[in-house]
C-alpha positions in Angstrom: 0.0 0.0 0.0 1.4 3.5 -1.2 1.9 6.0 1.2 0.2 9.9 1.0 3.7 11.4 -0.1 3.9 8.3 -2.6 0.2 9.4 -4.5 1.0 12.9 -4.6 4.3 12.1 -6.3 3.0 9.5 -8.4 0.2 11.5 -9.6 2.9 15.2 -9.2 1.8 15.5 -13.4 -2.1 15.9 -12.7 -2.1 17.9 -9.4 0.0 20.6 -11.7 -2.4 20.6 -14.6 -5.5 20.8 -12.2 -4.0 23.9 -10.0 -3.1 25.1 -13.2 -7.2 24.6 -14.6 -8.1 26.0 -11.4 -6.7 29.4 -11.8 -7.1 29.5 -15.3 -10.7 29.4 -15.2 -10.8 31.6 -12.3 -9.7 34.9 -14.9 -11.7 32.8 -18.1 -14.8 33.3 -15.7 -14.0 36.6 -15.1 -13.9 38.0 -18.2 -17.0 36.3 -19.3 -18.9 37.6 -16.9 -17.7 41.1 -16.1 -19.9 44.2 -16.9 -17.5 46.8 -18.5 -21.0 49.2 -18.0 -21.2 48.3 -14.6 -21.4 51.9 -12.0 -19.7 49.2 -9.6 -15.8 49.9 -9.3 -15.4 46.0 -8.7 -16.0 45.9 -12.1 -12.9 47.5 -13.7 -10.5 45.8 -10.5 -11.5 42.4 -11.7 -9.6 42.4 -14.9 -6.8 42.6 -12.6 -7.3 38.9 -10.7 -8.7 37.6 -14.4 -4.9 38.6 -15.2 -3.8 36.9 -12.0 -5.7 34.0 -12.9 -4.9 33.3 -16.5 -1.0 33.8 -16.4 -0.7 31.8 -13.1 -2.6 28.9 -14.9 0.1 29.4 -17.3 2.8 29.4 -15.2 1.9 26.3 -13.4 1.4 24.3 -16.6 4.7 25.8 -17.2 6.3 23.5 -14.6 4.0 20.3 -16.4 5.3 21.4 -19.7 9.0 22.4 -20.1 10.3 19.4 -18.4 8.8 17.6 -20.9 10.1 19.4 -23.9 13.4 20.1 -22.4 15.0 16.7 -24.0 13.6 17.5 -27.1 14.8 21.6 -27.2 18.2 23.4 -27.7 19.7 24.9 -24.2 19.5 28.1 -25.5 15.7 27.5 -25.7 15.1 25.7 -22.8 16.9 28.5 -20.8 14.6 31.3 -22.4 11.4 28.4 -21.6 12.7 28.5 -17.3 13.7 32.5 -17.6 9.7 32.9 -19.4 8.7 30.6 -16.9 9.7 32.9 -13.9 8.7 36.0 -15.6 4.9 35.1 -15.4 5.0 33.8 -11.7 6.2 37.5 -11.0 3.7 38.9 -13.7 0.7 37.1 -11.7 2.0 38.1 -8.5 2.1 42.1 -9.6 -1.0 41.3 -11.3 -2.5 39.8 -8.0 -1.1 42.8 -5.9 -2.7 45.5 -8.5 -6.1 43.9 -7.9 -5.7 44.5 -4.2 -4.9 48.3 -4.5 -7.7 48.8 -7.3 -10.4 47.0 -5.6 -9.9 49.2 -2.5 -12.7 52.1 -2.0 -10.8 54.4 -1.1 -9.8 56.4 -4.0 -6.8 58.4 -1.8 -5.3 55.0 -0.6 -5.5 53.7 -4.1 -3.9 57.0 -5.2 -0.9 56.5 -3.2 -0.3 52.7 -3.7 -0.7 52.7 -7.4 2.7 52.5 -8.3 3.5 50.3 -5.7 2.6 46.9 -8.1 5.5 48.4 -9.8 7.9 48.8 -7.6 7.6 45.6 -6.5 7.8 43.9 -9.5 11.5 46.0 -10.3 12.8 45.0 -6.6 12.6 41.6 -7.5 14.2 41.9 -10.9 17.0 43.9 -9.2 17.2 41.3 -5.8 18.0 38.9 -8.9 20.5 40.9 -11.2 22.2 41.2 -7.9 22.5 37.6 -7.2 26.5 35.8 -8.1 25.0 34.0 -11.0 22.6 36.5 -12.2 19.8 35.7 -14.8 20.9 31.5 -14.9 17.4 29.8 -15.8 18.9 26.5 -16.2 20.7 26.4 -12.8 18.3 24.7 -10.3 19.5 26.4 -7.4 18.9 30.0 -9.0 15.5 29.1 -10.1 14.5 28.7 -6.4 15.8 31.8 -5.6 14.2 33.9 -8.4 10.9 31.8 -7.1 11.4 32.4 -3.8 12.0 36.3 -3.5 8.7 36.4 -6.3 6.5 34.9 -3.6 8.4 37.0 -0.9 8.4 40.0 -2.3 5.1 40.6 -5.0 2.8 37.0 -3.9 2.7 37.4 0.2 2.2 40.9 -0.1 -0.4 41.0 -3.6 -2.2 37.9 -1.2 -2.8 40.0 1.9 -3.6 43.4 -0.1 -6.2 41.6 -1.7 -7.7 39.5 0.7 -8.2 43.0 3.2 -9.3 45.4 -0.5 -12.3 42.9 -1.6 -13.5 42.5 2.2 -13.7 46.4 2.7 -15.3 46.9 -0.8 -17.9 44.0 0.4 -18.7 45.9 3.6 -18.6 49.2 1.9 -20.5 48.8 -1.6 -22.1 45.4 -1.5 -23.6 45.1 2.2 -25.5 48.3 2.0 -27.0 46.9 -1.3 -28.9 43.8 1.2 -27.7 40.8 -0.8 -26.0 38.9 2.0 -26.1 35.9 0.0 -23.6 37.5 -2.7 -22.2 39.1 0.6 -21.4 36.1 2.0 -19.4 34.8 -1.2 -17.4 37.7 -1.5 -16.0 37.4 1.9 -15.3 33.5 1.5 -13.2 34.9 -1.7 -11.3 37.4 1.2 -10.9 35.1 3.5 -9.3 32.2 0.5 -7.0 34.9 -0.5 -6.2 35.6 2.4 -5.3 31.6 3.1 -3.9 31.7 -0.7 -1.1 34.2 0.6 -0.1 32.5 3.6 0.8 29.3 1.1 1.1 31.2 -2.0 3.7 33.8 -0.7 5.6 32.0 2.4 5.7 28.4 1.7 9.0 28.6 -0.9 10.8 26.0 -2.8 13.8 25.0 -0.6 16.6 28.2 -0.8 19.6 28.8 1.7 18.5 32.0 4.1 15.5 32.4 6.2 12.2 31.9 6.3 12.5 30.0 3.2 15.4 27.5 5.3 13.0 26.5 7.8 9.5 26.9 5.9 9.6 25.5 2.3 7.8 22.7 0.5 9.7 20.1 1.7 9.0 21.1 5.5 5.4 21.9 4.6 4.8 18.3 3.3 6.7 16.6 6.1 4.6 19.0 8.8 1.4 18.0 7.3 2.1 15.0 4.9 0.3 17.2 2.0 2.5 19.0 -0.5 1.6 22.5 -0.7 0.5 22.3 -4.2 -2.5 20.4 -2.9 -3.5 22.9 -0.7 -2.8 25.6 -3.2 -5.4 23.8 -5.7 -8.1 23.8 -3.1 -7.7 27.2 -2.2 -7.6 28.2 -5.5 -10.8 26.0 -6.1 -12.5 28.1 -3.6 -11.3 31.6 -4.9 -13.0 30.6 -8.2 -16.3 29.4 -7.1 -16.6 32.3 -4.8 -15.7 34.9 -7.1 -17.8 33.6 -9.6 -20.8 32.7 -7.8 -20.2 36.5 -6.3 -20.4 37.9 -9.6 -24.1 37.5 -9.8 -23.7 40.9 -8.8 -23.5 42.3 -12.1 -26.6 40.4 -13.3 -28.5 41.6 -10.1 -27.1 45.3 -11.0 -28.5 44.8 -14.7 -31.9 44.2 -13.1 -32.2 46.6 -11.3 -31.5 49.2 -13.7 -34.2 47.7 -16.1 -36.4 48.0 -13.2 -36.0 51.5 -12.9 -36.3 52.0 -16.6 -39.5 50.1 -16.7 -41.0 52.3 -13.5 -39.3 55.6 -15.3 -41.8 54.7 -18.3 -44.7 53.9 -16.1 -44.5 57.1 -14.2 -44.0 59.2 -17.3 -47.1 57.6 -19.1 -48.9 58.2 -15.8 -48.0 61.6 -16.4 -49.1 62.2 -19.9 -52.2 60.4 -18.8 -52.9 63.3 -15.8 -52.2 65.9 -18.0 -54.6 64.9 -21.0 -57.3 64.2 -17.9 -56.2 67.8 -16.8 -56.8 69.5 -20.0 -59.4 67.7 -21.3 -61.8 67.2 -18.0 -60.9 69.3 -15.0 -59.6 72.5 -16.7 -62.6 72.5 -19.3 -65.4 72.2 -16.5 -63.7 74.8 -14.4 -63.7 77.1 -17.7 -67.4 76.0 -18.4 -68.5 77.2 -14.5 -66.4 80.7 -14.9 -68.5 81.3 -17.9 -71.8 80.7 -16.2 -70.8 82.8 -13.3 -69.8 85.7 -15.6 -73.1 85.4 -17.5 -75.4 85.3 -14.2 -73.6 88.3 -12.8 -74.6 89.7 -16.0 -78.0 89.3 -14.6 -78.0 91.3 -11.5 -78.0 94.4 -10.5 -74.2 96.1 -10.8 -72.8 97.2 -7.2 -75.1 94.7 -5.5 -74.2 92.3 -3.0 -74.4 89.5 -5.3 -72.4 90.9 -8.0 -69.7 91.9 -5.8 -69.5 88.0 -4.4 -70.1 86.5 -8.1 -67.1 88.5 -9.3 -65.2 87.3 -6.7 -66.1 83.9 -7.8 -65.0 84.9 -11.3 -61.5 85.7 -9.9 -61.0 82.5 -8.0 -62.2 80.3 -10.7 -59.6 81.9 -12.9 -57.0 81.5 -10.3 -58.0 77.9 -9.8 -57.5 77.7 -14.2 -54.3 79.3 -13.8 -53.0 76.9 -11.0 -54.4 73.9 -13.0 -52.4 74.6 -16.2 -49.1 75.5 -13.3 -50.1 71.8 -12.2 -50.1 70.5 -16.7 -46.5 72.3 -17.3 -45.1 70.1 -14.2 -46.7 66.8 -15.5 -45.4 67.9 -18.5 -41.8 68.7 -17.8 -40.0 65.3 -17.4 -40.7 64.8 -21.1 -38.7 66.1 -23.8 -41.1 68.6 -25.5 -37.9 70.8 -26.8 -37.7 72.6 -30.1 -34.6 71.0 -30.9 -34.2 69.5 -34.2 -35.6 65.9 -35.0 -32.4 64.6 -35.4 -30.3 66.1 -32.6 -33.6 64.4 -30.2 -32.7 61.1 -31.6 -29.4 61.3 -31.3 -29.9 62.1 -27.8 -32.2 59.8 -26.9 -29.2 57.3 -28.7 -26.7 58.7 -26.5 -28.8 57.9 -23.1 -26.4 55.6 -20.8 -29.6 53.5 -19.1 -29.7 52.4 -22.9 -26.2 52.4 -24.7 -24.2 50.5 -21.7 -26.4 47.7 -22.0 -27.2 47.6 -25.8 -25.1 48.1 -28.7 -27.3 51.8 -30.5 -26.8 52.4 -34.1 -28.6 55.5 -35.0 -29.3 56.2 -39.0 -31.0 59.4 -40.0 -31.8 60.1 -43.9 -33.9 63.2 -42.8 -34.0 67.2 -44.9 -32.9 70.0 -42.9 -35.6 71.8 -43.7 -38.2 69.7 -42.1 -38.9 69.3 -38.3 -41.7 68.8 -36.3 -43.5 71.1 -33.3 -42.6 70.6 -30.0 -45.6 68.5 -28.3 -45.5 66.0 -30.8 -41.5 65.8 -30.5 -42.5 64.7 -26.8 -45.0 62.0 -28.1 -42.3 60.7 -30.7 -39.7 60.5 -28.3 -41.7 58.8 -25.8 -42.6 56.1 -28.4 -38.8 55.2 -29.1 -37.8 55.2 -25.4 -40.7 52.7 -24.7 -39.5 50.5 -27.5 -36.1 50.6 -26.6 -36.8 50.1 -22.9 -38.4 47.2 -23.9 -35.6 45.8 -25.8 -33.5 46.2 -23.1 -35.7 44.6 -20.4 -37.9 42.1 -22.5 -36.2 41.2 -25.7 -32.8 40.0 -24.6 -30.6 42.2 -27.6 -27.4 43.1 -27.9 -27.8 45.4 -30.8 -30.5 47.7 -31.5 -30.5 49.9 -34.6 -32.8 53.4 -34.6 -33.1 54.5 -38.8 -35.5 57.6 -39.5 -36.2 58.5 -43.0 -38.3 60.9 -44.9 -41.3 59.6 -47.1 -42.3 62.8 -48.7 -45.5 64.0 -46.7 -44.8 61.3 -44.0 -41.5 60.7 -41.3 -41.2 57.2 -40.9 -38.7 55.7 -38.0 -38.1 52.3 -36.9 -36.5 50.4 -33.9 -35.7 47.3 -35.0 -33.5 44.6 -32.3 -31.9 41.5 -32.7 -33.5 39.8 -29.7 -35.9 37.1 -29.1 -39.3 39.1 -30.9 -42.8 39.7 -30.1 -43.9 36.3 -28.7 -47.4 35.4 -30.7 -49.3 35.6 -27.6 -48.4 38.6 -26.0 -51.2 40.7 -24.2 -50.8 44.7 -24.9 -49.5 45.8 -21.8 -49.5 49.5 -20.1 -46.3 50.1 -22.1 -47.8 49.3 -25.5 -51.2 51.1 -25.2 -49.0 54.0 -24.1 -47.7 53.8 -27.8 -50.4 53.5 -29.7 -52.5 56.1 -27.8 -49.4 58.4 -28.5 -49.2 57.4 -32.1 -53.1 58.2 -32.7 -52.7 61.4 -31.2 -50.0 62.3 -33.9 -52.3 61.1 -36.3 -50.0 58.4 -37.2 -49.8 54.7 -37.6 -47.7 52.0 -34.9 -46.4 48.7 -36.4 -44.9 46.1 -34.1 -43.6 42.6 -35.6 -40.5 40.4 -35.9 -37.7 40.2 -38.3 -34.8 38.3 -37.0 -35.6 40.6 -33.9 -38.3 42.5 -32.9 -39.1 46.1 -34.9 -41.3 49.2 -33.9 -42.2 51.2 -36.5 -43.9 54.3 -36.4 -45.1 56.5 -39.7 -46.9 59.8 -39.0 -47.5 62.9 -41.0 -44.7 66.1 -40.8 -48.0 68.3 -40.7 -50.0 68.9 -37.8 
């Protein structure tokens, strides 16, 4: 029966290529996942550990590998294959200590340490131009070293930065956002690192001068009858289930956002709705009693008690108008009822970040310059392509949404088309959609909704009133 220390060495060749697989799909996860158009900062300090992650999945395949093709490759090669080898185990490090200064929140502390990734990255290539036998790849006795002062000097250090940066940012920007589930993941990823640089950055391969005399893999695997590497790969396992399971955070973010698009649209439609109700019913019949009021103080006798109080009521009724159509101009202020020109509105309404950091906008315009259309029914236009394009963005699943307005003569004609899943057959007209078609018969106009490749809006009216 084979001994613990007789497996691991028997089975040395898959261990490597599995901590190697670990951290390589650690940053392939990353990258897959990140939101570039996140507001979250964690977004842009990820690419950092999806560096980490990708060239220390190298690196360790790099110990699988090169012994391998070292019988079969010049020594000139093979030296530039260790030197290459070293290079990337330093890379990762600085890669793994930039993450912990980005990730930080605080932008003064990250200020200060920038360069610091840097720095540490030249100390170790100077510790080792300073060495007797500087720059020897093939010498097995240099490669230690060069390892050695790589974990010492970037991997202990990048380990511990990180490990304390992501558990600040957690308690800082993801607690207050009451997802303790994604909470909870991001501080297992802390707490691995954490463990990852205590392994990582102090157990060395043997050298000659302290720590790295007394604690190295040799002693490690004696202490605990594991190698290192083992407990490296389930570290690293954890790191990369954490982090991904923790980047549900971006998805959750994405939702939200919809969400408030989709409530933006209600509220405005809610709007639009008041102020037609406001117009049309309350300011009309308050109008209608003035007139009565005037015509029956018409009736009596000038100077008398009841013509003084009638005129009075005259006056208040015309206040009450006057605060009524105050009351319209609010309800009608969040939309865009500007004079600017048809195209520069589009273009605008293209340019919106809710819309362009989660969809790809192409906007197309064959309009004259000479043609534009009033104000009010700007507002109703406008309102039409936000509602199909917040629908694209929260119902359709696209990636790519193209805007193209052209000129028919005696007609403007403009079309959203997507290239997400469509208009399923049995969908019920919503809030959203009667919105647009109530709007699109009070420009006189015509609303087409249908599917090709994608869903399409397309909405024709008249350039004259």
């Amino acid at each position: 029966m084979i001994t613990f220390s007789e497996f691991f060495e028997i089975n040395s060749e898959i261990i490597l290529f599995v901590y190697g697989l670990v951290f390589f799909i650690l940053g392939f996860a990353i990258i897959l996942q990140t939101r570039q158009s996140s507001r979250l900062d964690l977004a842009r300090s990820l690419r950092w550990l999806a560096s980490f992650g990708l060239i220390h999945g190298f690196h360790e395949w790099g110990d699988l590998f090169i012994p391998i093709q070292a019988g079969y490759l010049v020594e000139s090669t093979v030296r530039a294959s260790h030197l290459l080898h070293l290079v990337l185990l330093a890379v990762s490090f600085t890669c793994l200590l930039e993450f912990g200064l980005s990730v930080h929140p605080s932008n003064t502390r990250r200020r200060c340490l920038h360069w610091q990734s840097i720095l540490a990255f030249l100390v170790w290539v100077i510790m080792l131009a300073a060495l007797n036998r500087p720059f020897e790849p093939v010498d097995v006795n240099w490669r230690s070293t060069a390892n050695a002062l790589a974990r010492y000097i970037i991997g202990f250090p990048g380990g511990m930065l990180a490990a304390y940066g992501l558990r600040a940012y957690t308690l800082m920007r993801i607690k207050p956002l009451n997802v303790p589930r994604i909470v909870k993941m991001f501080r297992i990823a802390g707490m691995s690192l954490g463990f990852y640089a205590v392994v990582g950055g102090l157990v060395v391969p043997p050298v000659d001068y302290f720590p790295g005399n007394l604690v190295n893999n040799r002693t490690f695997e004696v202490f605990f009858g594991v190698p290192p590497l083992v407990f490296r790969s389930l570290i690293g396992l954890v790191i990369s289930i954490t982090v991904i399971r923790a980047m549900e955070i971006f998805s959750l973010e994405t939702d939200r956002r919809i969400e408030q698009l989709e409530l933006q649209q209600i509220i405005n439609a809610e709007h639009e709705r008041l102020a037609r109700d406001l117009h049309d019913g309350a300011i009309q019949k308050v109008y209608t009693a003035g007139l009565l009021v005037e015509s029956t103080a018409r009736l009596t006798e000038p100077g008398s008690e009841m013509d003084r109080r009638l005129k009075k009521a005259v006056v208040a009724l015309n206040d009450s108008i006057l605060d009524l159509r105050r009351n319209l101009e609010e309800l009608h202020a969040h939309s865009q009822t500007t004079s600017a020109p048809l195209r520069e509105l589009l273009e605008r309404i293209a340019a919106n970040p809710n819309y362009n950091s989660m969809l790809n906008i192409k906007c197309t315009m064959d309009l004259p310059g000479d043609k534009n259309i009033s104000a009010r029914r700007a507002g109703h236009m406008c309102a039409i392509v936000n509602e199909a394009m917040a629908n694209a963005v929260r119902h359709a699943g696209a990636s790519n949404l193209n805007i193209h307005a052209f000129d028919l003569g005696a007609r403007l004609r403009i079309e959203i088309k997507d290239d997400g899943m469509g208009i399923p057959e049995d969908v019920q007209n919503g809030f959203g959609l009667r919105n647009m078609q109530d709007r699109a018969r009070l420009l006189n106009g015509r609303l087409e909704l249908g599917n090709d490749r994608g869903a399409y809006v397309r909405l024709e009216i008249p350039w004259d009133e």
